[in-house]
C-alpha positions as CSV (number, residue, x, y, z in Angstrom):
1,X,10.8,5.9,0.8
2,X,7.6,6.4,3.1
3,X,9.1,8.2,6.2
4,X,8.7,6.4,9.8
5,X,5.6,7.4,11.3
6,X,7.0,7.6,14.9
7,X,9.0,10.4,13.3
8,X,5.9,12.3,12.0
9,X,4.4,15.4,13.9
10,X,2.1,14.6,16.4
11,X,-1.7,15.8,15.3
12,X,-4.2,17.9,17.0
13,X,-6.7,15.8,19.4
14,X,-10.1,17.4,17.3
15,X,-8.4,15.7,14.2
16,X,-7.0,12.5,16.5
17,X,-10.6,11.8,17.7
18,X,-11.8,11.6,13.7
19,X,-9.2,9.6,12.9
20,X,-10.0,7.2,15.8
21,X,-13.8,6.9,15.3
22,X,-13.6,6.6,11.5
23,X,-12.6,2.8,12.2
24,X,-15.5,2.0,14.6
25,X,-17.7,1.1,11.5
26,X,-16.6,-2.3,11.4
27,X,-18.5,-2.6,15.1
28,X,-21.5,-0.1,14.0
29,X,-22.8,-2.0,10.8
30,X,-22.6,-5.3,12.8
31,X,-26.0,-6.9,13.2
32,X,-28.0,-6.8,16.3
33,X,-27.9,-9.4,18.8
34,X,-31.0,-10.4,22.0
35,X,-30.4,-9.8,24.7
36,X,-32.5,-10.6,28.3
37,X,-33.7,-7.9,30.0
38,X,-34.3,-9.8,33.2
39,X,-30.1,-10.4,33.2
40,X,-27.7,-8.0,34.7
41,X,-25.4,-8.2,31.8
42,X,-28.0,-6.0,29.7
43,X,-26.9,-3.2,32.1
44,X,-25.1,-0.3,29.5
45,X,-26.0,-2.5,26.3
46,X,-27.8,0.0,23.7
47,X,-31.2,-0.5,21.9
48,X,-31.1,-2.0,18.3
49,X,-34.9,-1.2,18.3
50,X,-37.0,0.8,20.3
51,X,-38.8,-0.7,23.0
52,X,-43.0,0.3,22.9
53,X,-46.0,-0.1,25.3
54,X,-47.7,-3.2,25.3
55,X,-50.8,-1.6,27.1
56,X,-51.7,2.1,28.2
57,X,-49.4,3.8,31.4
58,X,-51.3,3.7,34.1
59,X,-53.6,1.0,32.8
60,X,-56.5,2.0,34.9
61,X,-57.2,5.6,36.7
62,X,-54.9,5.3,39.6
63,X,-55.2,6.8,43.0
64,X,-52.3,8.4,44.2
65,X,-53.0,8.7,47.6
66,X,-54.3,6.6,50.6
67,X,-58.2,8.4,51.3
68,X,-61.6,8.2,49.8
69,X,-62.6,7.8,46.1
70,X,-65.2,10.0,45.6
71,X,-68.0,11.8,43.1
72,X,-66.6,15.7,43.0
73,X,-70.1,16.8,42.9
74,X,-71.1,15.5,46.0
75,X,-68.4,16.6,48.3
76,X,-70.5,18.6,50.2
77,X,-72.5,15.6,50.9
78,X,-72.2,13.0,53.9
79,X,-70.8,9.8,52.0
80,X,-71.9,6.5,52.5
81,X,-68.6,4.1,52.5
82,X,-69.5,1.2,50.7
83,X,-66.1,-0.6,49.6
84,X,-62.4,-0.5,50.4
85,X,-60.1,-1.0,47.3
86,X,-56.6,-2.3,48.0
87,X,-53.5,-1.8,45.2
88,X,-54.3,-4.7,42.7
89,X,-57.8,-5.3,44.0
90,X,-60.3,-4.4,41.3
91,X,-62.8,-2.2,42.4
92,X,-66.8,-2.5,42.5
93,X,-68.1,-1.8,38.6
94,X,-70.8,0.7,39.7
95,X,-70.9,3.0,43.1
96,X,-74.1,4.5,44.2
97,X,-74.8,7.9,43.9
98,X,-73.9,9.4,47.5
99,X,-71.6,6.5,48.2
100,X,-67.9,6.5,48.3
101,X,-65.1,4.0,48.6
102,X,-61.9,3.5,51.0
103,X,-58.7,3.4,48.5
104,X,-55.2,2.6,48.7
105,X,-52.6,4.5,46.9
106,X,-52.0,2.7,43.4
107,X,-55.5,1.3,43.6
108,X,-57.7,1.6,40.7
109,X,-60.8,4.4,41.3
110,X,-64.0,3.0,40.5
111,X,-65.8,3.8,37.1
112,X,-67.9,7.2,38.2
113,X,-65.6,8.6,40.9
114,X,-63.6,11.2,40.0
115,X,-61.4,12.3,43.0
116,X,-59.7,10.6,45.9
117,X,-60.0,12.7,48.9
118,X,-56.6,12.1,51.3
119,X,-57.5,11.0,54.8
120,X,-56.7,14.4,56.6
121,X,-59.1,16.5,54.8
122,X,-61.8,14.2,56.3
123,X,-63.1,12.4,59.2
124,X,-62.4,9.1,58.2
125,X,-65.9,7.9,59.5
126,X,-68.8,6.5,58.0
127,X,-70.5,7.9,56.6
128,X,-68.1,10.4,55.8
129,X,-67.6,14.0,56.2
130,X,-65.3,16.3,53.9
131,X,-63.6,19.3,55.3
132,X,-62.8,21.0,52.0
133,X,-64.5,24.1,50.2
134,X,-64.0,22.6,47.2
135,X,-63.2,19.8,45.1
136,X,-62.3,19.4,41.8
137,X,-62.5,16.5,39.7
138,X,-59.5,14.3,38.9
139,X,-58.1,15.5,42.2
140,X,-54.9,12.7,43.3
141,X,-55.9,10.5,40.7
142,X,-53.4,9.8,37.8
143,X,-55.2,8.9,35.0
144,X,-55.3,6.1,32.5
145,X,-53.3,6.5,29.9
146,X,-51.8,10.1,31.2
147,X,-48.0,8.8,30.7
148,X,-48.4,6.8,27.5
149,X,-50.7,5.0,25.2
150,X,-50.6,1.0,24.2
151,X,-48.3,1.5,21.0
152,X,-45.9,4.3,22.1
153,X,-42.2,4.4,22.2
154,X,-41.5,4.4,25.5
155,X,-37.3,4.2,24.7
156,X,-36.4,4.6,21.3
157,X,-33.5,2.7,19.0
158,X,-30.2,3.7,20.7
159,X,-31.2,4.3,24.1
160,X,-28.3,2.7,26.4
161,X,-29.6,0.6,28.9
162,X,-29.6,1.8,32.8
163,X,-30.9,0.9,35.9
164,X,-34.1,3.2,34.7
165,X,-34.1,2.3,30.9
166,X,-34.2,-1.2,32.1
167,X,-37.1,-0.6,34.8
168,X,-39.3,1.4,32.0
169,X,-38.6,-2.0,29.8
170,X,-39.7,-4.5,31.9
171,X,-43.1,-1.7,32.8
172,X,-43.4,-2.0,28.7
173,X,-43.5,-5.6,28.8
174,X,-39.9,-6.6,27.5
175,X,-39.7,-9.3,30.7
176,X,-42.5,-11.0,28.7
177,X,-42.0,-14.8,27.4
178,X,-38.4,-14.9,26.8
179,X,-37.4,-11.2,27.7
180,X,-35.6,-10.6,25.3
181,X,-34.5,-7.2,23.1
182,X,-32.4,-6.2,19.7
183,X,-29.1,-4.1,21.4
184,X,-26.5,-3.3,19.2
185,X,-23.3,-5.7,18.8
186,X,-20.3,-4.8,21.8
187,X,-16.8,-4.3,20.8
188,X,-14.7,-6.5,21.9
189,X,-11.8,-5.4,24.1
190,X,-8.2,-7.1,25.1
191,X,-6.0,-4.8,27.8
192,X,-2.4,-5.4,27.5
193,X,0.0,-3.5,29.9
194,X,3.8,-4.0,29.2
195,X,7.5,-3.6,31.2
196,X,9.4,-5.4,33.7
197,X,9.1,-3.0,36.2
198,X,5.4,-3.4,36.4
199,X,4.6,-5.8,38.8
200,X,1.4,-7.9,39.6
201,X,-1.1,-6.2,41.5
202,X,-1.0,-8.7,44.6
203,X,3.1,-8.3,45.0
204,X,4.4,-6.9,48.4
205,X,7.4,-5.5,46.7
206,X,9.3,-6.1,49.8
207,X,12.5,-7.4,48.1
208,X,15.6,-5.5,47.5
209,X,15.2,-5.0,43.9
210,X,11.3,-4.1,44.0
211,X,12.8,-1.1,44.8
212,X,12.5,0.4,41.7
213,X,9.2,-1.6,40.5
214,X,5.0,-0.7,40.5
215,X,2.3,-2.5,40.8
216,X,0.1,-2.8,37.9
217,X,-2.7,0.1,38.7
218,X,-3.1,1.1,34.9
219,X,-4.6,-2.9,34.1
220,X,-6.6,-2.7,36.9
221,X,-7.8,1.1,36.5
222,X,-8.5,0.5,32.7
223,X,-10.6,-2.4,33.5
224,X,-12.6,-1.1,35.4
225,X,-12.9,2.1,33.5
226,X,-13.6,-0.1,30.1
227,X,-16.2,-2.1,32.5
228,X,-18.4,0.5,33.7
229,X,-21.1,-0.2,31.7
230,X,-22.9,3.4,32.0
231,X,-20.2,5.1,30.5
232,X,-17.8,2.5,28.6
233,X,-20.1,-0.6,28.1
234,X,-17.3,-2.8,26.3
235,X,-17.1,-6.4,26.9
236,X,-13.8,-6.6,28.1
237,X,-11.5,-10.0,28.2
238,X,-9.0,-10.6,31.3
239,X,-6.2,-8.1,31.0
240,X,-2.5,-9.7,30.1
241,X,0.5,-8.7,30.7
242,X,3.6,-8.6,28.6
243,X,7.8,-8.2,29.8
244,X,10.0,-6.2,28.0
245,X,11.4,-9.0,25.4
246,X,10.0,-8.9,22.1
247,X,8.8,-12.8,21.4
248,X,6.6,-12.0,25.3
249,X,5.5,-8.7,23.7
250,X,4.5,-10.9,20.7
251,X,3.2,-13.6,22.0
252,X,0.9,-11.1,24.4
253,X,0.0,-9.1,21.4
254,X,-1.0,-11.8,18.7
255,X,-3.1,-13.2,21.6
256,X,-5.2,-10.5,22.4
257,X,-5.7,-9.3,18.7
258,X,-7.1,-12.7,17.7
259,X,-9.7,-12.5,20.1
260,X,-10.6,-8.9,20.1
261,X,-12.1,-5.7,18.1
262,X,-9.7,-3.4,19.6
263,X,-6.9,-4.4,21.9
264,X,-5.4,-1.2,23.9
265,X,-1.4,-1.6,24.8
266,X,-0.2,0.4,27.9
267,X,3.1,1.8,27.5
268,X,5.9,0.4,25.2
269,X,4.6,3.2,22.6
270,X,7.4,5.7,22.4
271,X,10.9,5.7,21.1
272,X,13.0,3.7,23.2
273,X,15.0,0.7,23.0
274,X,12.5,-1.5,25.0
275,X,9.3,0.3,23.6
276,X,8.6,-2.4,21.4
277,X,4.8,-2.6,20.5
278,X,5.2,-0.4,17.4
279,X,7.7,-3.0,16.0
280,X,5.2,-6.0,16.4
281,X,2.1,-4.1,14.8
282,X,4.5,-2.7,11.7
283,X,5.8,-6.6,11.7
284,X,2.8,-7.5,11.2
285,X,1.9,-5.5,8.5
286,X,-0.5,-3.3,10.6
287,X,-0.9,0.8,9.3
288,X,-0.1,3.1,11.8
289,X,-3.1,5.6,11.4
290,X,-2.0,8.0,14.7
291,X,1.6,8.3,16.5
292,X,1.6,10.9,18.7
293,X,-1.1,13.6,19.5
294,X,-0.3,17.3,20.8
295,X,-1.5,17.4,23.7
296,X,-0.5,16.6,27.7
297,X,-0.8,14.5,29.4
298,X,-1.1,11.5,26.1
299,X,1.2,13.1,23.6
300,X,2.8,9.3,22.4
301,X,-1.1,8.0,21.5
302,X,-0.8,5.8,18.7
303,X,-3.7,3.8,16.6
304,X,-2.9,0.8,13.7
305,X,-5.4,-1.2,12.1
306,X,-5.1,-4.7,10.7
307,X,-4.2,-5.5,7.5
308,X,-8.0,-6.5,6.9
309,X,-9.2,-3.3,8.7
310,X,-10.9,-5.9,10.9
311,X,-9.2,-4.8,14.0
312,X,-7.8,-1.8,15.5
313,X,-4.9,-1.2,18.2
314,X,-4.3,1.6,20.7
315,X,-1.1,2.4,22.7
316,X,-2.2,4.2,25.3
317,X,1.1,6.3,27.5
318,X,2.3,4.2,30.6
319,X,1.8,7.2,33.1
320,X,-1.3,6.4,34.9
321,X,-2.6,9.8,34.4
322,X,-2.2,9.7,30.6
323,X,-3.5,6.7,30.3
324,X,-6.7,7.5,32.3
325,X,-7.1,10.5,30.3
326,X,-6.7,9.2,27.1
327,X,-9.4,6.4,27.9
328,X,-11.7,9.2,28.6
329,X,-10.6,11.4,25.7
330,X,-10.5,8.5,22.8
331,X,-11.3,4.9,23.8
332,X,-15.2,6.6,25.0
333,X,-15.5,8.2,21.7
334,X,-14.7,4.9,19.9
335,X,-16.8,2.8,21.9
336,X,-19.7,5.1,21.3
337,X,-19.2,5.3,18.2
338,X,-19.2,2.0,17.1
339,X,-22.2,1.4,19.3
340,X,-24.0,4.1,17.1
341,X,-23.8,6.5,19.8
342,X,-22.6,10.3,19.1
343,X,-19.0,10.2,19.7
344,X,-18.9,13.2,21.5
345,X,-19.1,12.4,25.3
346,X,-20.3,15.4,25.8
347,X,-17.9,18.1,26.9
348,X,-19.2,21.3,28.8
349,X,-18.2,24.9,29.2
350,X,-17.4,25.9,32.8
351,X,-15.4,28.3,34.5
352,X,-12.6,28.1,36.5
353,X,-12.7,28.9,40.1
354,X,-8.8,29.5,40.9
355,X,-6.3,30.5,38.7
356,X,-4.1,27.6,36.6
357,X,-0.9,27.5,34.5
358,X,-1.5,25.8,31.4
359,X,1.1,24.2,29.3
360,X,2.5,27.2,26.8
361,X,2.8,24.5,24.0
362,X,-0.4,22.5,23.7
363,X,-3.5,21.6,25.2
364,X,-3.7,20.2,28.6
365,X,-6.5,17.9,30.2
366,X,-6.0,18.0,33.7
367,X,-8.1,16.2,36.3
368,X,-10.5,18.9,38.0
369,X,-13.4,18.6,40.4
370,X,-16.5,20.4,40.3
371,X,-17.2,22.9,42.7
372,X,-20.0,25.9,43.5
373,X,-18.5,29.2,43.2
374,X,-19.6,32.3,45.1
375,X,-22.7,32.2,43.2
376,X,-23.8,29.4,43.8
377,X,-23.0,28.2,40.2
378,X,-21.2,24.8,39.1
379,X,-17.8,25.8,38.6
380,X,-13.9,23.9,38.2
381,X,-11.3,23.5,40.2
382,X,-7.7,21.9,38.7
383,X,-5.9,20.5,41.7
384,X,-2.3,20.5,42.2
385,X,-0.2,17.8,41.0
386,X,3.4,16.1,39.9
387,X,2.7,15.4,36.3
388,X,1.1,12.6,34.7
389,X,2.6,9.9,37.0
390,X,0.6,11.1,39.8
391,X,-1.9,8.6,40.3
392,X,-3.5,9.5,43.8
393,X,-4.3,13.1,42.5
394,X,-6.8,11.7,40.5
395,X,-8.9,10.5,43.4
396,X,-12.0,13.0,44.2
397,X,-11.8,14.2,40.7
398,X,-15.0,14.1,38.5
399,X,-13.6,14.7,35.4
400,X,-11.2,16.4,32.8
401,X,-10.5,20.4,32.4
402,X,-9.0,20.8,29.1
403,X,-6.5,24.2,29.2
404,X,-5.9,25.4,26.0
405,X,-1.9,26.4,25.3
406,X,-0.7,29.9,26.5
407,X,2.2,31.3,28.5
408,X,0.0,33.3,31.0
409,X,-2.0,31.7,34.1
410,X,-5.4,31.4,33.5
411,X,-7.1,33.5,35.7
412,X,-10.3,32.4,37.8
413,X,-13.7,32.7,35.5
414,X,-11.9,31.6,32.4
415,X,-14.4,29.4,30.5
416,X,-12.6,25.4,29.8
417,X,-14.1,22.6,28.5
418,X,-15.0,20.3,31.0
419,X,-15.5,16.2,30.5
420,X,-17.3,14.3,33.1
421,X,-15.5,10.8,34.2
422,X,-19.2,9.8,33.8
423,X,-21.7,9.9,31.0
424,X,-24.1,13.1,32.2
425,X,-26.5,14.8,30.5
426,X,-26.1,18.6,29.0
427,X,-24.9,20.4,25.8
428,X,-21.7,18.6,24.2
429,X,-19.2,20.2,22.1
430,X,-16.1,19.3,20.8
431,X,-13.0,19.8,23.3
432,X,-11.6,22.5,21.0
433,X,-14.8,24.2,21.2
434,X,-13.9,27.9,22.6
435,X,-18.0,29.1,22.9
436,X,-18.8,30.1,26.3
């Protein structure tokens, strides 16, 4: 008789995280689809193929100050001023020995001048006098060609697309003809949140029995989180909603999984009479790959797949704090991965600035901010708060502090691993990873 995975031992997070990403294949070997680099929707896409320079970067020796484009041999000299150059203007083809030109910045320097003299170190008359001891050649001019050649990758395959990937590929000419680019295929994502006492976002709760009802912050939280294209990128469909009554719960359920790669339930997970999403996925002939993790806040996490393996669910807690930090912890490892990214998010080692209590059973991610310690050097700081429920301690944090088990405070210096709420750059390393 196979025993009921609800009443299985929940699993570390390290081997949670495999278990989770090992489905995101389906999304990864999708094909590439275009996408228009001149839309805002291309904002946290990733690059099926890299994107290269149509032409050298500059194109043309490029003055990078307002001044006087010059030979260097004949500083010393008084300069006849013979042209002005504005940015986009193309300059005279030839410039008489002993004769200089006005230039913009961003202006192209004339073949045969070498240096662009800023107006302060001369006195800007005609002809023109120098007030420098020496001057070297290529002095303020960025020169053609200096940042890349025609040809070169300027972002390769798997870059994900940002205010500044998107500015380098329109300077590559991506905006050209149709604009368009190879990114890697989306996953698709349904939100459903679950129980009668959750209550729609616009409700005053101003009647006697609202009393002991919430508005719906985790639908509206985990849509934006799952929105934020820098960090999640999903392309999410309009969170639902489903009561505690098991045709609602089914109806809400069957919905969101025929339209999605991964739909993500909010509460309902556990083992109560009214926690009924397990039920519907095990009805439905789903596998239950994950239920339960050891950790806190998030220890009821769950993950099924379809009976095709075409689709993938996860109950995520219905404490707003677990739910947040599950997002963080395993949704962004799944997205990444199946948009070909490393699935690490990229966890750093940081010490604590105060001392903590930790949980003595298993890990604990706690919200923390970062701070500068004494030192001046980036440090953590784990807030107070009332256990996973408590939503407004969240606010000012910038990420997650994970506190490995033990039955002592830990005292200020103690290296954690430390997960930004936002992609950043530095070394990753798993969560369990104890190097300092």
């Amino acid at each position: 008789m196979t025993a009921d995975p609800s009443s299985l031992p929940p699993i570390e997070v390290e081997a949670a995280v495999d278990r989770l990403i090992a489905t995101a294949d389906v999304i990864a070997n999708r094909p590439p689809v275009q996408a228009d680099v001149r839309d805002d929707s291309i904002l946290g896409a990733v690059l099926a193929a890299p994107i290269k320079a149509d032409r050298d970067h500059p194109p043309f020796d490029r003055a990078t100050m307002d001044g006087y484009a010059i030979r260097a041999r004949d500083a010393k000299l008084a300069l006849n001023v013979v042209a002005t150059v504005a940015a986009g203007t193309p300059p005279p083809n030839e410039v008489a020995d002993g004769g200089c030109v006005a230039i913009a910045t961003g202006a192209a320097v004339p073949p045969g001048l070498d240096a662009v003299i800023e107006h302060e170190s001369t006195d800007r008359s005609n002809p023109l006098t120098i007030h420098l001891d020496r001057v070297d050649p290529g002095r303020n001019i960025h020169p053609k060609s200096a940042d890349a050649r025609a040809g070169d990758t300027l972002l390769p395959a798997g870059t994900r697309i940002d205010h500044i990937a998107r500015g380098i590929a329109v300077a590559a000419g991506a905006a050209i003809g149709e604009g368009l680019v190879m990114v890697r295929s989306r996953p698709r994502i349904s939100i459903v949140t679950t129980g009668d006492e959750v209550r729609p976002i616009d409700d005053p709760l101003d009647r006697p029995e609202d009393a002991v009802r919430i508005r719906n912050s985790n639908g509206s939280l985990l849509a934006s989180l799952l929105a934020d294209r820098t960090t999640f990128g999903a392309n999410l469909s309009p969170p639902m909603h489903a009561a505690d009554d098991v045709q609602a719960t089914a109806d809400a359920l069957d919905a969101a999984a025929a339209t999605s790669d991964l739909v993500i339930t909010v509460g309902g997970v556990s083992a109560g009479v009214l926690d009924l999403v397990p039920a519907h996925w095990e009805s439905r002939g789903w596998s239950a790959l994950i239920r339960g993790v050891r950790m806190q806040p998030g220890r009821p996490f769950s993950l099924w797949r379809s009976p095709d393996a075409t689709t993938i669910a996860i109950g995520l807690p219905g404490n707003p704090v677990s739910a947040f930090a599950c997002a963080q912890i395993f949704v962004r490892s799944w997205i990444r991965a199946s948009l070909g990214l490393d699935p690490d998010p990229g966890w750093w080692r940081l010490p604590l600035l105060e001392a903590v209590r930790p949980n003595p059973q298993r890990p604990a991610f706690r919200p923390a901010t970062l701070v500068m310690d004494a030192s001046g050097r980036p440090a953590v700081r784990v807030p107070t708060w009332q256990g996973s429920g408590d939503l407004p301690h969240l606010a000012g944090t910038d990420g997650l502090a994970r506190l490995n088990p033990g039955v002592d405070d830990l005292p200020a210096g103690s290296m954690v691993s430390f997960l930004s709420h936002h992609d950043v750059g530095g070394a990753s390393m798993r969560p369990g990873d104890q190097r300092s």
